[in-house]
C-alpha positions, 0 to 999 in steps of 0.5 A: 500500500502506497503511503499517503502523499501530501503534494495533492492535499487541499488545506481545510480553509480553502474547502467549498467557499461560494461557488460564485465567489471571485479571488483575486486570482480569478480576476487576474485571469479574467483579464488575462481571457478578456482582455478585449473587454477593457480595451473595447471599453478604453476605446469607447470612452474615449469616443465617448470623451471626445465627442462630449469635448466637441460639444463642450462649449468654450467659456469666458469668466469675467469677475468684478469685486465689490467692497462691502462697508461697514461704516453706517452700521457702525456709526448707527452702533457707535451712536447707539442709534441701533444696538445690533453689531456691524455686519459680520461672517453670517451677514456675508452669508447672507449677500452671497444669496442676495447677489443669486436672488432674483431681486437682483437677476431678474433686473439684470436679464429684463435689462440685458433683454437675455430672454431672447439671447440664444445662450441663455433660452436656446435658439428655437426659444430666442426665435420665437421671442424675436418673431413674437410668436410661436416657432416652428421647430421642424422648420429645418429639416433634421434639425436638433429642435424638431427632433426634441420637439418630436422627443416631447410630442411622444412622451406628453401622447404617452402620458396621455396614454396612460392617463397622467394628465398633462402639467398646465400651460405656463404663459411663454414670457415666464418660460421664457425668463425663468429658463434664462434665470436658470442657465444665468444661475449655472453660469454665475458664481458668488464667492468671498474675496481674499478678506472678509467683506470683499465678495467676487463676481464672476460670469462665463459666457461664450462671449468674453464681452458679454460676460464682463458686461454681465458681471458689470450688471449684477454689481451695478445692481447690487449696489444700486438695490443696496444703496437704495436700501440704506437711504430707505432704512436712514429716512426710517432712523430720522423719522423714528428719532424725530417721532421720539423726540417730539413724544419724550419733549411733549411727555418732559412738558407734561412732568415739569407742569405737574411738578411746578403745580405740585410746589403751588399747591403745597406753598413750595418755595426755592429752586432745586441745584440745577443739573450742570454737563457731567450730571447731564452725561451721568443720567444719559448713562443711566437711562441707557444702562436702565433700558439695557437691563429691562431688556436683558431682563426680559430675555433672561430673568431679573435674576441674571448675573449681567441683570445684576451686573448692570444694576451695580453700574446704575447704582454707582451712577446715582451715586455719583450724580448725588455727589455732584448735586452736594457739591454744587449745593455747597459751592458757595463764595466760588464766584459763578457755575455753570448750569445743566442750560449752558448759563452763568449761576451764582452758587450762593443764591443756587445754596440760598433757594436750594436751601429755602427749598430744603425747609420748605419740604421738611414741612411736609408729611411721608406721602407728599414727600414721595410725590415731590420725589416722584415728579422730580425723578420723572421730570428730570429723567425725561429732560434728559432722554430728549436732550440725549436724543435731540444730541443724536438726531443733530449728530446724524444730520450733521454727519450723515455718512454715505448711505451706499454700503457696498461700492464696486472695487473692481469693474470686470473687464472682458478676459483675453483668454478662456476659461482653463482648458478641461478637455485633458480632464475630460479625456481622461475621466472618459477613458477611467470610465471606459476602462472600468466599465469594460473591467465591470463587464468582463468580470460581470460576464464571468460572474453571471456565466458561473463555470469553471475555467481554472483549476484553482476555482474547482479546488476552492470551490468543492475542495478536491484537488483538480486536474486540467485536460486541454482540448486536443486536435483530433487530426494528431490522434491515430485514426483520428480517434481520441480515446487512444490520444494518450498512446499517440502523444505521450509527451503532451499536456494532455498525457501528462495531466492523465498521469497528474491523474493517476497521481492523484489517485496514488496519494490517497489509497483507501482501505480496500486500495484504489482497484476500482475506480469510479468516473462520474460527472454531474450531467452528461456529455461532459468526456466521461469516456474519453476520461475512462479510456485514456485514463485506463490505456495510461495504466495499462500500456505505461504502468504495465497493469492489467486495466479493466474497463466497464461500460454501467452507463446502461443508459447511453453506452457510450462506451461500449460504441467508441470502444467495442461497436460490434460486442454481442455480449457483455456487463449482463451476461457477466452478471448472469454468470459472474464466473464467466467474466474473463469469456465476455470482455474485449481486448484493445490491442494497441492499449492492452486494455480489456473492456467489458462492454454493454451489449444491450438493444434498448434501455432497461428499466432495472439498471440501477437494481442490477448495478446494487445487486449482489451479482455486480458486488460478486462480478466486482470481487472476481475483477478484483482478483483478476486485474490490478484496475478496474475503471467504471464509467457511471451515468450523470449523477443529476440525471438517474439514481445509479451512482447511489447503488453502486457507489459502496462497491467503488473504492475511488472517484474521479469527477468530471466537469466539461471547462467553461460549460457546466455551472458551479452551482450544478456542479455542488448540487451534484456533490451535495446529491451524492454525498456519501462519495465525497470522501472517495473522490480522489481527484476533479477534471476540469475537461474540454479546456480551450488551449488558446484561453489556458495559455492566455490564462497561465500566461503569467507562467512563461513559456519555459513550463511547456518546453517538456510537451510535444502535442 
């Protein structure tokens, strides 16, 4: 007994993956077969490149810049006129949308007159906006119009078909400008200058005078709407300003009358310390330090800690105010001040009423008191609220700045040259594409095809080692007669992988040895007896065993023809008379091989019963005894049951699947379907192969492998 050789094993990893998965070795090989595949491919995305670059029109880009100043928002903010910050990153944002709206394109086409430019609404449009009427657009025959025109006609008569109603009609002057607004969009790009408030507009047109003309046209725009903007919202300020002014004077009137008829009802005499300029500026913080902290207060709560915060600096404020009220109360013998009007007062009699006043008031209870209070704090507070307010009106129409906010920097000018050439770009995204397209369609078609064409699939794909037989030229084959190619070329590829065959057998001897050895396939046609007899002329003729051959395809015996055509007896009668085998075989004489036809006129109902019956287990026992192989050629496992009853009198298997034909799926079906022989099966044959797309296949080999085959 042969000892066990570890050169035809399979590693328990690479054992029945997916029968549709693809290795990297397998691409490797598609490309090497399909080659033309991803040149066909490289080749019509060129053409495909090419004429997109003939079509591609050929643009000009012209930008203006325009600065947009900050100056009225900040002097508005510095005056405290508005409270909000000048324009910053997300104002920017924002003008970027402004300049693409159509507040600002549409002007800019009505005024340009872009809906009857070609350019922007195609010529068929642009000829019916210059007649004022409806076109023909099959007025050229063959014209690219009338073919879209034909195009549109069939889909709105399908959708009628079927029922969709058709969208309504939109009137041809909004078509007309709104498909300008769209090609006008594609073409116009918006984007940040080098620093923060310079914004870039840019125009392409196939026209390098239109295009800067049109870049012109939306920063004049702009600026224009923009200006017109900012002279509305001043006029606003003003009248704002000059409405508040006239409420808080009338409302300072109202409290300084209540106060003043206050004193005459309750007899009060003297004057109180008249405000001077820092106590005028201290109450003018304090009022805006108040409105601040009501409107934090609001937001957040009277709990904040800037609500808090605030209060403090009030608080600090009255204070100081007081301070300076006692020191104008006591500025007596200083010679003469200054009062919150702008006039000369004399401190000692501003201390002498003042006083007059203090002991008038003494006189009076709690609840006068605070009244007094009251209307003095309300008349003073809104004295002076108008003199801050009248402060800012007469500063903002004594230093208006200039009401446009954005002023173009840059005019665009038309562009001596093009925009950067594409066409390389182009060029080469169309031939990738193509190139991977033909990759995807090669790889695709061997996926869908699923069958097997290397050996390395077959091994991965059922776990069994497998053998390669090449188609071979039959005309090299003594008398034109395959079955005996092995004795008529003993130096060729197809030899040689015979005798890798038997090798494999070798490897790995059953219990009862490897004497009878069992040739199947999943379907028929697939070279079983081509297989079986070369297989068995290689043992017979090279090996010097006596070879058997039986021909249990009771079905087909197609065996029996190739071999022994005109045998009367056979496979039946041995049955009969398992004793009497060696009376009924034949012997082929260039090969040695005897062969125990199948001499049968019709098919017979009970094959598969025979082949399990006692008799075929006797006939077997008595091969043995009588020859060193005995090779069995048995029907397709998916096509009947007989492999399921001779299979326990087998001792090895030889599985043949025909290259490039049977599929991978039928080919684990049909081991899955015979199970109990996948442990007996030696060796695959992947038979039929193409010679030309093995030697594309293992062309990464050399040619130096097949300097030992002679065909």
């Amino acid at each position: 007994m042969l000892a066990a050789d570890d050169n035809f094993s399979v590693p328990v990893e690479a054992r029945r993956s997916s029968a549709n998965d693809l290795s990297a070795s397998d691409i490797r090989w598609i490309l090497r077969r399909g080659w033309l595949w991803p040149v066909a491919g490289t080749i019509a995305g060129l053409i495909l490149a090419l004429t997109v670059i003939g079509f591609m029109p050929q643009l000009y880009t012209s930008s203006a810049r325009i600065l947009v100043d900050r100056s009225m928002n900040r002097f508005l903010q510095d005056n405290k006129i508005v409270d909000e910050p000048s324009l910053d990153d997300v104002d920017m944002a924002g003008q970027f949308y402004v300049l693409s709206s159509d507040s600002i394109i549409v002007p800019v086409i009505r005024s340009l007159h872009l809906t009857s430019d070609p350019e922007f609404v195609g010529r068929s449009l642009a000829n019916a906006s210059a007649r004022d009427g409806d076109v023909d657009p099959c007025s050229t025959i063959f014209s690219r119009s009338c073919f879209f025109s034909g195009v549109g006609k069939a889909t709105a008569f399908v959708k009628w078909a079927i029922g969709r109603k058709p969208p309504p009609a939109i009137d041809p002057n909004t078509l007309l400008e709104r498909t300008a607004v769209e090609t006008f969009l594609r073409q116009l790009n918006v984007e940040r200058g080098d620093v923060n408030n310079v914004i870039n507009v840019s125009f392409s047109s196939e026209d390098p005078n239109k295009a800067a003309k049109i870049a012109n046209a939306v920063a004049d725009t702009y600026v224009a709407t923009g200006g017109e903007r900012r002279l509305k919202s001043s006029q606003l300020v003003t009248q704002l300003l000059e409405d508040r002014l006239v409420d808080i004077k009338q409302q300072s009137v109202n409290a300084d009358r209540a106060l003043q008829e206050f004193k005459a009802e309750n007899n009060l005499k003297g004057a109180a310390i008249p405000d001077n300029g820092l106590i005028t500026r201290l109450r003018s913080e304090y009022v805006d330090l108040e409105r601040k902290a009501k409107e934090i207060s609001d937001a957040v709560g009277p709990d904040h800690l800037a609500v808090v915060k605030i209060r403090k600096q009030m608080e600090g404020l009255n204070a100081a105010m007081r301070s300076e009220e006692d020191r104008l109360a006591g500025a007596e013998g200083l010679g003469s001040a200054t009062g919150g009007d702008g006039t000369d007062f004399d401190p000692g009699q501003i201390a002498a009423d003042n006083s007059e006043l203090s002991a008038s008031l003494s006189k009076l209870d709690g609840d006068k008191l605070a009244k007094y209070r009251e209307l003095e704090i309300s008349a003073r507070t809104l004295q002076t609220l108008y003199n801050v307010d009248l402060r800012k009106f007469n500063e903002l129409n004594q230093n208006r700045p200039d009401t446009q906010d954005a002023h173009i920097i840059t005019r665009a000018a038309p562009p001596l040259r093009k925009n950067a050439n594409k066409s390389l770009l182009v060029l080469a995204g169309g031939v990738i594409f193509g190139f991977l397209s033909g990759l995807g369609a090669a790889i695709g078609k061997e996926w869908v095809a699923g069958v097997y064409r290397t050996s390395e699939q077959v091994t991965r794909g059922t776990g069994i080692y497998c053998v390669i037989l090449p188609k071979v030229d039959m005309r090299k084959s003594s008398g034109g007669r395959l079955a005996d190619y092995v004795l008529d070329a003993p130096f060729s590829r197809y030899t040689e992988a015979i005798r890798k065959l038997r090798a494999s057998m070798r490897a790995y001897p059953g219990p009862n040895g490897d004497k009878v050895i069992g040739v199947v396939s999943a379907v028929a046609n697939e070279g079983k007896s081509t297989v079986v007899h070369n297989f068995a002329a290689l043992l017979s003729a090279y090996s010097k065993c006596s070879t058997l051959i039986i021909d249990c395809d009771l079905h087909r015996r197609n065996l029996t023809a190739e071999l022994t055509p005109n045998a009367s007896v056979g496979l039946l009668e041995a049955l009969e008379d398992p004793s009497r085998l060696l009376e009924f075989v034949s012997k082929r004489e260039r090969s040695g091989v005897d062969v125990l036809p199948c001499a049968l006129s019709k098919r017979n109902p009970n094959v598969a019963e025979l082949l399990g019956s006692p008799r075929m287990a006797k006939l077997l026992d008595i091969a043995r005894e009588n020859y060193d192989f005995i090779v069995i050629e048995i029907a397709p496992i998916m096509s009947v049951v007989d492999i399921k009853m001779i299979e326990r009198f087998v001792d090895k298997f030889i599985f043949v699947v025909e290259w490039g034909k049977t599929k991978r799926s039928l080919v684990e079906d049909a081991l899955s379907e015979a199970e109990v022989i996948d442990g007996r099966i030696a060796c695959m044959v992947l038979n039929k192969a193409d010679t030309a797309t093995l030697r594309t296949i293992e062309s990464y080999k050399g040619r130096r492998i097949a300097e030992y085959y002679e065909e």
